[in-house]
Backbone as JSON Lines, residues from 0, in Angstrom:
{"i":0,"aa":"X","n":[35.93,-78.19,27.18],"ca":[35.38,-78.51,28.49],"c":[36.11,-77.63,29.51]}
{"i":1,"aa":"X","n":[35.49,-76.67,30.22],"ca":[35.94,-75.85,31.1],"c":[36.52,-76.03,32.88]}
{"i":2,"aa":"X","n":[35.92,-77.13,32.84],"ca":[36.53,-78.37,34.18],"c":[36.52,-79.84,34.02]}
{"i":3,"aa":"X","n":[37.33,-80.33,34.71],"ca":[36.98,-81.58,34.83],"c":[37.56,-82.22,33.37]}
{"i":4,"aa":"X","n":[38.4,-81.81,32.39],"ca":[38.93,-81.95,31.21],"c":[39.76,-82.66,31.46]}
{"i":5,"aa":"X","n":[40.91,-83.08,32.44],"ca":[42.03,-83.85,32.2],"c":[41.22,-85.18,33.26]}
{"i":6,"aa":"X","n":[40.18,-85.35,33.78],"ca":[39.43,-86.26,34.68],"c":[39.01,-87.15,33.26]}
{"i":7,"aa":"X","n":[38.43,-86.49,32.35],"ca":[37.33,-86.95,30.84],"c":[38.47,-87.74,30.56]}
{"i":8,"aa":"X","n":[39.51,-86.48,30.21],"ca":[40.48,-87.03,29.28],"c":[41.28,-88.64,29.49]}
{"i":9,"aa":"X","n":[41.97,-88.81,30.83],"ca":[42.39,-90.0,31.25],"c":[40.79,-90.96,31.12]}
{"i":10,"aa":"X","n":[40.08,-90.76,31.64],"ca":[38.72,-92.03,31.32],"c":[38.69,-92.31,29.58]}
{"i":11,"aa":"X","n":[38.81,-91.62,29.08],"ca":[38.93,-92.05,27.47],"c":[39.64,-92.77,26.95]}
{"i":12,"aa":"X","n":[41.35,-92.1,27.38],"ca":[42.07,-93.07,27.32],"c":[42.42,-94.58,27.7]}
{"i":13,"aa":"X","n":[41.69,-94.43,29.01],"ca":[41.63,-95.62,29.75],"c":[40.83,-96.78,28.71]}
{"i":14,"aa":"X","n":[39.9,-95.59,28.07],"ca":[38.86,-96.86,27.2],"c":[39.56,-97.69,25.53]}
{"i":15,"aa":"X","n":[40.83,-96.35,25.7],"ca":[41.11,-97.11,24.4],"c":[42.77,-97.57,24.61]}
{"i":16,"aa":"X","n":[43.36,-98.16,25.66],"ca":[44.15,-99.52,25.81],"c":[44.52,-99.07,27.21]}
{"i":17,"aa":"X","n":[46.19,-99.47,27.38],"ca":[46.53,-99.13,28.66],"c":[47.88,-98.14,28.8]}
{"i":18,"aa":"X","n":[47.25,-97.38,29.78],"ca":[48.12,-96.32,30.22],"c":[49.33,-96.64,31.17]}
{"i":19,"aa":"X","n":[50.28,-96.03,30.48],"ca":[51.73,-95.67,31.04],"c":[51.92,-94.63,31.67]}
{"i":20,"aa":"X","n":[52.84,-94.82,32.61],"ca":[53.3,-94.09,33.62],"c":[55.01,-93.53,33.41]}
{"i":21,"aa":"X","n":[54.69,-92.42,32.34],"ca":[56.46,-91.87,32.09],"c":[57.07,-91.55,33.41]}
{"i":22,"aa":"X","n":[58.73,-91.61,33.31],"ca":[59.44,-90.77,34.1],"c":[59.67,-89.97,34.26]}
{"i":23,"aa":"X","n":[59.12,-89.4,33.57],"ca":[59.4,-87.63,33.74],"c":[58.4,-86.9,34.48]}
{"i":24,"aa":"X","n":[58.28,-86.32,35.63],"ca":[57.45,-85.93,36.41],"c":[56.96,-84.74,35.75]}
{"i":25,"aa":"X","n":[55.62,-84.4,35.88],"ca":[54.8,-83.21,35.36],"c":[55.08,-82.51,36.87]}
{"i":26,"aa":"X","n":[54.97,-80.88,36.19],"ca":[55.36,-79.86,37.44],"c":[53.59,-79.07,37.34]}
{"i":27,"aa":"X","n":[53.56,-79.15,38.62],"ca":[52.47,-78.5,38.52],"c":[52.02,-77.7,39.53]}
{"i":28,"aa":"X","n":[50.99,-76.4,39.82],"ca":[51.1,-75.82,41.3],"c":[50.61,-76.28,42.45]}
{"i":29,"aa":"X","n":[51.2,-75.57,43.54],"ca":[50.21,-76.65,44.99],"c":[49.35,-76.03,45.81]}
{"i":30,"aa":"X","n":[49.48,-74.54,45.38],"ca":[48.98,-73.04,45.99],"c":[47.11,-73.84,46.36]}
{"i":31,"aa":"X","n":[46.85,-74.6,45.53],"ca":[45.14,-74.87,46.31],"c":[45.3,-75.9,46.94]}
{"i":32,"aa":"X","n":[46.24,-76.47,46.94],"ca":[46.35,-77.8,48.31],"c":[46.86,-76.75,49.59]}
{"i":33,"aa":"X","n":[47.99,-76.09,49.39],"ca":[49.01,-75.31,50.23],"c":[48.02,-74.62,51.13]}
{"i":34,"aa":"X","n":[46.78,-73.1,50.28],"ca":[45.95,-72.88,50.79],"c":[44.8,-73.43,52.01]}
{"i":35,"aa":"X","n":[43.72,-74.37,50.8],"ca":[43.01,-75.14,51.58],"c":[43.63,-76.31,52.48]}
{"i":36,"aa":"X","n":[44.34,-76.9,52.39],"ca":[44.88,-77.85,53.34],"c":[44.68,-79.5,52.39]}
{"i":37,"aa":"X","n":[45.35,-80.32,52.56],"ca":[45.16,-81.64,51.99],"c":[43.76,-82.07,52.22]}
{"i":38,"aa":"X","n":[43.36,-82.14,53.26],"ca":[41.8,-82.48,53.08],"c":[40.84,-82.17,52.72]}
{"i":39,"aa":"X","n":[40.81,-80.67,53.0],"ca":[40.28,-79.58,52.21],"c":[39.99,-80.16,50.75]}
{"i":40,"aa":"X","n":[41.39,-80.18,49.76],"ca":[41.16,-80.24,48.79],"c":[40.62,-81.17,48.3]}
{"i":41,"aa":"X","n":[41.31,-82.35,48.65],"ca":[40.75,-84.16,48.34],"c":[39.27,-84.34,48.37]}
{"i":42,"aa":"X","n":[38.58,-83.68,50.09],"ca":[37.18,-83.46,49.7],"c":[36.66,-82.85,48.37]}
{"i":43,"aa":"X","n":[36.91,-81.63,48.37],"ca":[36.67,-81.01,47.15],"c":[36.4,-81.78,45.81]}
{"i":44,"aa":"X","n":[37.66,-82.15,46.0],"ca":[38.18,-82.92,43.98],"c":[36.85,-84.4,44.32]}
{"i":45,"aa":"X","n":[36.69,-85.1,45.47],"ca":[35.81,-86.18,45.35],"c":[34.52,-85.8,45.42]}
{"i":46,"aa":"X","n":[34.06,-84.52,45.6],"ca":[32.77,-84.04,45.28],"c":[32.41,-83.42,44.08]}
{"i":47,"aa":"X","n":[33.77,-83.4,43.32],"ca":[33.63,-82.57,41.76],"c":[33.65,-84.32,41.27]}
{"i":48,"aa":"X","n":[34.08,-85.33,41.31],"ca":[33.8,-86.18,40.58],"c":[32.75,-86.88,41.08]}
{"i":49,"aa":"X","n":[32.13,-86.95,41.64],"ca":[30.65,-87.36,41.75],"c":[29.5,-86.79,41.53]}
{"i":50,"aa":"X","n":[29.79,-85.47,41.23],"ca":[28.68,-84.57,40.71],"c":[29.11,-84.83,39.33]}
{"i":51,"aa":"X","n":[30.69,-85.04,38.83],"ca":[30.39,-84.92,37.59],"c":[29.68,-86.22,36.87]}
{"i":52,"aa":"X","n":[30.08,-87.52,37.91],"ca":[29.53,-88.85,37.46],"c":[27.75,-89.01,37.66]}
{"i":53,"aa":"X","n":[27.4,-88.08,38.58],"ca":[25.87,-87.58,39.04],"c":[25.59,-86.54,37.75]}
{"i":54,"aa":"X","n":[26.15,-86.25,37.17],"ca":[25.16,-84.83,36.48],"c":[24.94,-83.7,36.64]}
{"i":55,"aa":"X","n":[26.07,-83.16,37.33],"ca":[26.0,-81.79,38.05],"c":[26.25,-81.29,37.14]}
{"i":56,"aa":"X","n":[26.06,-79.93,36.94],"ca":[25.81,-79.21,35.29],"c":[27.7,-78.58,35.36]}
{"i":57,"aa":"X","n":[28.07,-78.42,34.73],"ca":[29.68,-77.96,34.46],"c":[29.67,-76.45,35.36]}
{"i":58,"aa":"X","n":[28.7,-75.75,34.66],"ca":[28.7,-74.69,35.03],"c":[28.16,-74.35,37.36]}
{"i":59,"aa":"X","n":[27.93,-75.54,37.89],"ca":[27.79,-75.65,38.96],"c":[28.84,-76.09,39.45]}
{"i":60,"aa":"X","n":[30.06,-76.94,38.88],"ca":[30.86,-77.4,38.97],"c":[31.91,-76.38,39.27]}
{"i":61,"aa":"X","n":[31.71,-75.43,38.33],"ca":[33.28,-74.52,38.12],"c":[32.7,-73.51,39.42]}
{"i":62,"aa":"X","n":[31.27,-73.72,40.09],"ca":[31.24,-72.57,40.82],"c":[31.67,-73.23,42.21]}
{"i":63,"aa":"X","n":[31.28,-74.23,42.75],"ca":[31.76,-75.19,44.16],"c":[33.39,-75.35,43.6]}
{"i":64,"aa":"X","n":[34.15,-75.56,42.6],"ca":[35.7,-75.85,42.67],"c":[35.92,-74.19,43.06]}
{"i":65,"aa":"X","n":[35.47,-73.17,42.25],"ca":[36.12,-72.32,42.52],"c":[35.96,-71.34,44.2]}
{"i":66,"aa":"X","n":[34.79,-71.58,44.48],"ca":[34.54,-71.39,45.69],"c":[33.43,-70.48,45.94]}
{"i":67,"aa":"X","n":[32.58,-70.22,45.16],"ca":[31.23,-69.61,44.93],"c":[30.31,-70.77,45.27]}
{"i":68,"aa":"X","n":[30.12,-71.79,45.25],"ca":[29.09,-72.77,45.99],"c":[29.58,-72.76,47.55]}
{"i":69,"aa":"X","n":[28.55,-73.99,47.44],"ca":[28.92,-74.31,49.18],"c":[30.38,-74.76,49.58]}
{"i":70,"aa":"X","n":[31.11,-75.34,48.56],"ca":[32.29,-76.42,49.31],"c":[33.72,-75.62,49.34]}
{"i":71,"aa":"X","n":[33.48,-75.0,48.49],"ca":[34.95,-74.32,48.53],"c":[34.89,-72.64,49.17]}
{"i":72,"aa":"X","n":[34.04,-71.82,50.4],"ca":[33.83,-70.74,50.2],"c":[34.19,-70.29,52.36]}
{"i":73,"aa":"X","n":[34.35,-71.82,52.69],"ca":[34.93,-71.59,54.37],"c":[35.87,-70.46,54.32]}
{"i":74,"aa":"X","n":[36.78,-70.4,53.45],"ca":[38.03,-69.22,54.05],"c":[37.93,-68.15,52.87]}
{"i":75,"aa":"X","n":[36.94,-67.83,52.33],"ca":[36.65,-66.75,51.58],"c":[37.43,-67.02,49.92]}
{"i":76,"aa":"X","n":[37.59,-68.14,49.99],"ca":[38.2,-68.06,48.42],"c":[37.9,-67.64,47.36]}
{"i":77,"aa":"X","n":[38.47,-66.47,46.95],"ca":[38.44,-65.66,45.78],"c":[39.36,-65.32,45.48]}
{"i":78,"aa":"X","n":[40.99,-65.68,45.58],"ca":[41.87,-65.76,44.82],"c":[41.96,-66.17,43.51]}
{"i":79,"aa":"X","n":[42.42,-65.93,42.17],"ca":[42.39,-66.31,41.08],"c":[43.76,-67.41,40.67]}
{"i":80,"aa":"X","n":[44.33,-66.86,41.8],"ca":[45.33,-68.12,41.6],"c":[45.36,-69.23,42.09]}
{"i":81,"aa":"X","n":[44.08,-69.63,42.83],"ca":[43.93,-70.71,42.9],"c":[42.81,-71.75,41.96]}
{"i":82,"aa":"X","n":[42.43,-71.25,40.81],"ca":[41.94,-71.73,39.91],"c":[42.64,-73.18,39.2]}
């Protein structure tokens, strides 16, 4: 699954008992929050999960996260590091 894979992944799990919350913090980058701005992004991520819970085809998906649709393309995003 080319997006939206660790979104699937926790709902699965969720279906088969209950999830824990380790101490050990996952490191991860912030360069597309940092970029777009906190709201920016939050919009974003809540319009990738309602298209994905709507039926938006994957491949429409990876084009609005990455910034080739409408939602992600205000400040010209075509950086690859913000993938």
């Amino acid at each position: 699954m080319p997006i939206m894979e660790d979104f699937e992944l926790v709902r699965r799990l969720r279906c088969r008992g209950t999830l824990v919350t380790l101490s050990k913090a996952a490191v991860t980058s912030a360069q597309r929050w940092q970029y777009l701005g906190a709201i920016r992004t939050t919009i974003i991520n809540q319009i990738m999960v309602a298209g994905f819970f709507g039926g938006v085809s994957v491949q429409r998906l990876i084009r609005l996260y990455r910034g080739k649709g409408t939602i992600g393309n205000a400040k010209n995003q075509s950086r690859e590091d913000l993938r």
